[in-house]
C-alpha positions as CSV (number, residue, x, y, z in Angstrom):
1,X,0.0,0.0,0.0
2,X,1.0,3.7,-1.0
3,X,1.2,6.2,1.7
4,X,0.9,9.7,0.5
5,X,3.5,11.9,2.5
6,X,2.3,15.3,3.5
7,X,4.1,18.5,3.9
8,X,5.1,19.4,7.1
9,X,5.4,22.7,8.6
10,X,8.7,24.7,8.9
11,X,9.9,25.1,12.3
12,X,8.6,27.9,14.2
13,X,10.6,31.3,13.4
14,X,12.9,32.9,16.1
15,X,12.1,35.9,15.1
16,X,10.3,38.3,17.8
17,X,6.3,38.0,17.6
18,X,4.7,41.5,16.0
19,X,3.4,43.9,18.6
20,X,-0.3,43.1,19.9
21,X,-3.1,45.1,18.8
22,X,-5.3,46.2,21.0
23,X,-8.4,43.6,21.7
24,X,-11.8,45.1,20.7
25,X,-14.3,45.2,23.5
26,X,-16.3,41.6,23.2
27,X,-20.3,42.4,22.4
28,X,-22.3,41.2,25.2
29,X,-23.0,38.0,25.5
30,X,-26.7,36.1,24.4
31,X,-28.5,33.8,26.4
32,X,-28.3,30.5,25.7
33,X,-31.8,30.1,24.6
34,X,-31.6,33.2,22.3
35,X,-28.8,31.0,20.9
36,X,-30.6,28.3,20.4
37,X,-33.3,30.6,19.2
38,X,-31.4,31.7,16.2
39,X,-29.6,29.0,15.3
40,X,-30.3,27.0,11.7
41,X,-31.9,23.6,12.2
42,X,-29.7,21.0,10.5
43,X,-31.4,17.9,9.0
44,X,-29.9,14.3,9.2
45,X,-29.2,15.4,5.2
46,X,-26.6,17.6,6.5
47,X,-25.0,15.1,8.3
48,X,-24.6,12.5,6.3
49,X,-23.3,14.8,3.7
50,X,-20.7,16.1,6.9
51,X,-19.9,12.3,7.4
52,X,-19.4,11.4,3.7
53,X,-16.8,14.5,3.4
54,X,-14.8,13.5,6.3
55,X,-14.2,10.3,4.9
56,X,-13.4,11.4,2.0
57,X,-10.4,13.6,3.6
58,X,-9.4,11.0,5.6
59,X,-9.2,8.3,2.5
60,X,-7.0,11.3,0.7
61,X,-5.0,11.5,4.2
62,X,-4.3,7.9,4.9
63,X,-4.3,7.2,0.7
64,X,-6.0,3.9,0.9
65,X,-6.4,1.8,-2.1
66,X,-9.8,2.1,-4.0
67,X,-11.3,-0.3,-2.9
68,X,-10.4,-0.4,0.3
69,X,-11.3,3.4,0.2
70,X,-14.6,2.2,-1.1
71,X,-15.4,-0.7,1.4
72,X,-14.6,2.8,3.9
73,X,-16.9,4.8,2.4
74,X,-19.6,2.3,2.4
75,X,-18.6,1.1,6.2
76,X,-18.3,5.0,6.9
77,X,-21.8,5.5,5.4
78,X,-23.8,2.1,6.6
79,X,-22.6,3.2,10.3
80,X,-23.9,7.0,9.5
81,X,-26.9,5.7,8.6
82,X,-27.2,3.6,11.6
83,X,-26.3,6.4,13.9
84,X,-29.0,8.9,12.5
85,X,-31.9,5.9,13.0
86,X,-32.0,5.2,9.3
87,X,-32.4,1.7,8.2
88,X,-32.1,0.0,5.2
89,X,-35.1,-2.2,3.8
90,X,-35.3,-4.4,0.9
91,X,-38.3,-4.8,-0.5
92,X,-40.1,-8.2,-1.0
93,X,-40.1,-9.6,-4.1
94,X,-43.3,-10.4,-4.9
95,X,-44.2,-14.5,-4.8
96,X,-46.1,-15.9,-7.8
97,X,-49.3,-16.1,-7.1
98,X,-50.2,-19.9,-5.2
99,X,-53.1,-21.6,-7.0
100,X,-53.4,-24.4,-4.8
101,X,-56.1,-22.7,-2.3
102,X,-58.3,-22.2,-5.3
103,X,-58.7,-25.2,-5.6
104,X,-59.0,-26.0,-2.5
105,X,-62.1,-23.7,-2.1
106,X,-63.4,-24.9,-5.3
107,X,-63.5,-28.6,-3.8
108,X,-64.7,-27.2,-0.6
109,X,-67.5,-25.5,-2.8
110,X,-68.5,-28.4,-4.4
111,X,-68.3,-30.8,-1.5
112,X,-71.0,-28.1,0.0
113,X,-73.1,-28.4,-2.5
114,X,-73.2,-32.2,-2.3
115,X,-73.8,-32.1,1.0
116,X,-76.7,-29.5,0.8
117,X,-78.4,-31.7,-1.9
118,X,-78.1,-35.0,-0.2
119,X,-79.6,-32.9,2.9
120,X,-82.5,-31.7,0.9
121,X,-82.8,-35.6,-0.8
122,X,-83.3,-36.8,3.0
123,X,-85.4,-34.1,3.7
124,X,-87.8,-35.1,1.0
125,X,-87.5,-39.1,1.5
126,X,-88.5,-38.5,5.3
127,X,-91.3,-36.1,4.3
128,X,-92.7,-38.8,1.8
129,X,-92.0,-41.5,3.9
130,X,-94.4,-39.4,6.9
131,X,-97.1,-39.0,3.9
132,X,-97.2,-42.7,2.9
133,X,-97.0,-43.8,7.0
134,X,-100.5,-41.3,7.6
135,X,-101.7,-42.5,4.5
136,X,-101.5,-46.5,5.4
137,X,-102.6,-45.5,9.1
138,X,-106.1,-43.8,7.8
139,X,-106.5,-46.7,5.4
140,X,-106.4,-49.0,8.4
141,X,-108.2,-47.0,10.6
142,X,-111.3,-46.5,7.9
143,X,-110.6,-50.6,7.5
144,X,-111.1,-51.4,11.2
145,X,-114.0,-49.2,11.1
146,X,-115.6,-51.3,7.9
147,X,-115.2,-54.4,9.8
148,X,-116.2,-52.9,13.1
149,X,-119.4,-52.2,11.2
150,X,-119.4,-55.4,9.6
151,X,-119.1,-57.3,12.8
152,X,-121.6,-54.9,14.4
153,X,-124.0,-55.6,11.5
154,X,-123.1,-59.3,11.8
155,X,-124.2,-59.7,15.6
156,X,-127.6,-57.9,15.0
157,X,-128.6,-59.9,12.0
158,X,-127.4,-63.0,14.3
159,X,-129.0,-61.8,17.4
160,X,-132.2,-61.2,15.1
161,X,-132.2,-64.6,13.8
162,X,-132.1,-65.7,17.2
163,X,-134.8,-64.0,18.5
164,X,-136.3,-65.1,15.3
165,X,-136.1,-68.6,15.5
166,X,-136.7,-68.4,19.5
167,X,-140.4,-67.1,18.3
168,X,-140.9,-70.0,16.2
169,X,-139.5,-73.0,18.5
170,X,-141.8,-71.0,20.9
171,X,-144.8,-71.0,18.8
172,X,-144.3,-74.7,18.0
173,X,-143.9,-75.9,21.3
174,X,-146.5,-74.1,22.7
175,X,-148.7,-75.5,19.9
176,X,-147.6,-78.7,20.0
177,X,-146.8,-78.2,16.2
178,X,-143.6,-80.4,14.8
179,X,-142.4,-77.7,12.3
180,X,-144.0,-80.2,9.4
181,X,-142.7,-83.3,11.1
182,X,-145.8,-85.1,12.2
183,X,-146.5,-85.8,16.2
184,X,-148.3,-88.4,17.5
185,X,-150.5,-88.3,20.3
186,X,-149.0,-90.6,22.9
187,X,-146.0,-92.5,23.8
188,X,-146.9,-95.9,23.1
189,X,-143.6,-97.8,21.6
190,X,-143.9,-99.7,18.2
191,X,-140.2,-99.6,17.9
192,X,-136.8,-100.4,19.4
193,X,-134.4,-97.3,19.4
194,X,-130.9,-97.9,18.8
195,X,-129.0,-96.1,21.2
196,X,-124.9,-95.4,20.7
197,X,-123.2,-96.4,23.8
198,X,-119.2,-96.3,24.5
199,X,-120.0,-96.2,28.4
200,X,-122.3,-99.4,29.0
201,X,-126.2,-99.2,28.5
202,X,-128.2,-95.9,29.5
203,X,-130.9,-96.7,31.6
204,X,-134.2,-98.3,31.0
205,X,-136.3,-95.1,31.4
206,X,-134.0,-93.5,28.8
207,X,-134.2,-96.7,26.8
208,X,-138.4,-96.2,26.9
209,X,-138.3,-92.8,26.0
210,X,-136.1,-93.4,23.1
211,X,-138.7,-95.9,22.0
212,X,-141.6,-93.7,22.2
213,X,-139.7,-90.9,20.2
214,X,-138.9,-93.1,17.4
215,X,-142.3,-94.8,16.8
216,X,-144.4,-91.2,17.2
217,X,-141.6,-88.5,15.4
218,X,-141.7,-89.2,12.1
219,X,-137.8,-89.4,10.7
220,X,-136.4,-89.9,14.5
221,X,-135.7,-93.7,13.6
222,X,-133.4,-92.7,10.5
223,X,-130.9,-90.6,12.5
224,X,-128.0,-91.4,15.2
225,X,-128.9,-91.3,18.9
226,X,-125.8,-91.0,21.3
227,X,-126.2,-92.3,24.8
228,X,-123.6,-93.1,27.5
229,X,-119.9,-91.4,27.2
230,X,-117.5,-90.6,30.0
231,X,-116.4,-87.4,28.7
232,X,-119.7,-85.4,29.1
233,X,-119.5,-82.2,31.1
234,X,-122.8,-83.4,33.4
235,X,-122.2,-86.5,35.5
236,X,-126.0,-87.0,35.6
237,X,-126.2,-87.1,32.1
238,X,-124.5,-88.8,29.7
239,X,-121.9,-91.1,31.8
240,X,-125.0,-91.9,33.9
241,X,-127.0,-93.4,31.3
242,X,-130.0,-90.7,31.7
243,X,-129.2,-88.1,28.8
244,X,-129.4,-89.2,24.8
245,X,-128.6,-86.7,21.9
246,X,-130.7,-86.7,19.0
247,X,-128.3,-86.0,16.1
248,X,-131.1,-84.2,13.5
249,X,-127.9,-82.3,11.8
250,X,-128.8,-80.0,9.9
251,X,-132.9,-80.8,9.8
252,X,-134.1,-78.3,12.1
253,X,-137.6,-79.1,11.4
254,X,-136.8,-82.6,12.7
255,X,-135.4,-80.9,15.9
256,X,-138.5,-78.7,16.9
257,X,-140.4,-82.3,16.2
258,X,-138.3,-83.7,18.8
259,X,-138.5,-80.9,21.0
260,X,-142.0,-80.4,20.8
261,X,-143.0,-84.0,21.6
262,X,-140.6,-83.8,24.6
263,X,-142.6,-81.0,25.9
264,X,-145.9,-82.4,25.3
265,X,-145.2,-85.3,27.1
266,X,-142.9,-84.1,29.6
267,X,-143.8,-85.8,32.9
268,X,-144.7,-89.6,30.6
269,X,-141.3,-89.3,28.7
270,X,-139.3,-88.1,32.8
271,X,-138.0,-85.4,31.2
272,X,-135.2,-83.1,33.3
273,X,-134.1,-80.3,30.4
274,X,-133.8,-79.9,26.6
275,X,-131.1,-77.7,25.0
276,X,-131.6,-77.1,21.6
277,X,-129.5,-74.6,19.2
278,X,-127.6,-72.9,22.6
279,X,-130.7,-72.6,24.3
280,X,-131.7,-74.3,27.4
281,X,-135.7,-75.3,28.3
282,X,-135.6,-76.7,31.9
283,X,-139.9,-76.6,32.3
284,X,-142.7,-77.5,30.2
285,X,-144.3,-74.1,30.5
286,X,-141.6,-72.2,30.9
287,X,-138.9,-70.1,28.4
288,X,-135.8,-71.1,26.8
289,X,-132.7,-69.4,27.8
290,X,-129.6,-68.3,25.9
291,X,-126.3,-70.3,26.9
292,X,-123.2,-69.2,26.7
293,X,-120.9,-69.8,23.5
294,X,-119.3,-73.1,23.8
295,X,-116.8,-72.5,20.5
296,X,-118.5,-75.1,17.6
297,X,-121.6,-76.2,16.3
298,X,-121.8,-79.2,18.1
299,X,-120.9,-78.1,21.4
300,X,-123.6,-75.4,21.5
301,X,-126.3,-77.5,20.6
302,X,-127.3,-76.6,17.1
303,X,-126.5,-80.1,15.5
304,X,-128.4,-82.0,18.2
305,X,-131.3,-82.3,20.5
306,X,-129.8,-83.1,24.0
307,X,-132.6,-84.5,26.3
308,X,-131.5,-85.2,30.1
309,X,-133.6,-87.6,31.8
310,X,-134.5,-88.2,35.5
């Protein structure tokens, strides 16, 4: 490195100094504020130009190399600048715009959608499905009223027929009519009834009775008479020997015969009771009276005549 080499001063003369002039009375002094007052402001302009100068006469002082004088002056100016408060920024450079979060909100869009329509799909199948549950709950209701009336229908024409045919046996029996079926007179025996037994022989009263049925009631001959069994509900009945059955079927004609010759010869024939077609007669003179429903056909009596003897 190159040093410049500066002048220096002669050495001070020996020669006597020049009189003194007389010092001129100083003005009086100023404040300190009024100083202050008057003074220029100087802006952090001027003092970075002061800065740059210096180093400038200290780099032609010294004689640095360029750069070196350079790396100075930017040193010198960087440490100005820090001095005075003033920073150096850089300004971003702008990133390329990221694509990635459009597309994520376009997915996210989408998937919204999706969702919403399947939401209103649900909606709809749970309102049609309410629609089609009311609609299958008043078509069962208005059914269950149709048979409700049906039924109610049902038992009236039922308990009409009832009365009905209560009337008639009635009217017969108290006329002694046989509902066509001719009735004879008295109880004298021209034939032998054959009597069903699967509990030993009924008794010979029973066995008389039978007789005089089937010699006066035309058609009582043809048809079945059961007599003893152990499984009858009465024990004074049928696995006694004293009650028959008179199996007429479906001839109801036949039946009121039977009943009505029963009646007009009550005390001759020993009769206890007739049921006939769920009704019970336990008196010559008096009325027959509904039983209860015993489940079938034959059970409540409409089959078959069932005459209990004493």
């Amino acid at each position: 490195m190159h040093h410049r080499t500066a002048a220096l001063p002669s050495p001070a003369s020996t020669d006597p100094a020049p009189p003194t002039a007389p010092l001129a009375e100083a003005p009086p002094a100023r404040s300190r504020s009024a100083r202050r007052s008057t003074a220029p402001r100087r802006g952090p302009g001027v003092y970075l130009g002061v800065a740059a100068a210096g180093a400038v006469l200290v780099n032609v002082w010294v004689g640095v190399e360029p750069a070196a004088q350079a790396e100075a002056e930017v040193a010198a100016s960087v440490s100005v600048a820090q001095a005075l408060g003033i920073t150096a920024q850089t300004s971003p450079v702008p990133a390329e715009p990221d694509l990635q979060p459009l597309s994520q909100l376009a997915a996210s869009r989408g998937s919204r959608e999706a969702a919403e329509a399947s939401a209103q799909q649900a909606q709809a199948d749970a309102d049609q499905a309410t629609l089609d549950r009311q609609r299958a709950e008043a078509e069962a209701a208005a059914a269950a009223a149709a048979q409700a009336e049906a039924e109610a229908a049902a038992r009236a024409a039922a308990a009409a027929a009832e009365a009905e045919a209560e009337a008639a046996a009635e009217a017969e029996v108290s006329g002694g009519g046989g509902g066509g079926v001719a009735v004879a007179g008295g109880t004298a025996a021209s034939a032998v009834a054959r009597i069903s037994n699967s509990a030993g022989p009924v008794s010979a009263r029973v066995q008389a009775a039978a007789n005089a049925v089937v010699s006066n009631v035309a058609g009582a001959g043809s048809i079945t008479l059961g007599g003893t069994r152990p499984s009858a509900a009465d024990p004074g009945g049928h696995p006694s020997g004293n009650a028959l059955d008179y199996m007429v079927m479906s001839n109801r004609s036949l039946g009121n015969a039977i009943v009505a010759y029963h009646v007009a010869h009550w005390d001759e024939l020993g009769v206890d009771y007739l049921i006939y077609e769920q009704r019970i007669l336990q008196s010559p003179g008096g009325s027959w009276s509904t039983m209860s429903d015993r489940g079938s056909a034959t059970a409540n009596h409409f089959d078959h005549v069932h005459v209990n003897y004493r």
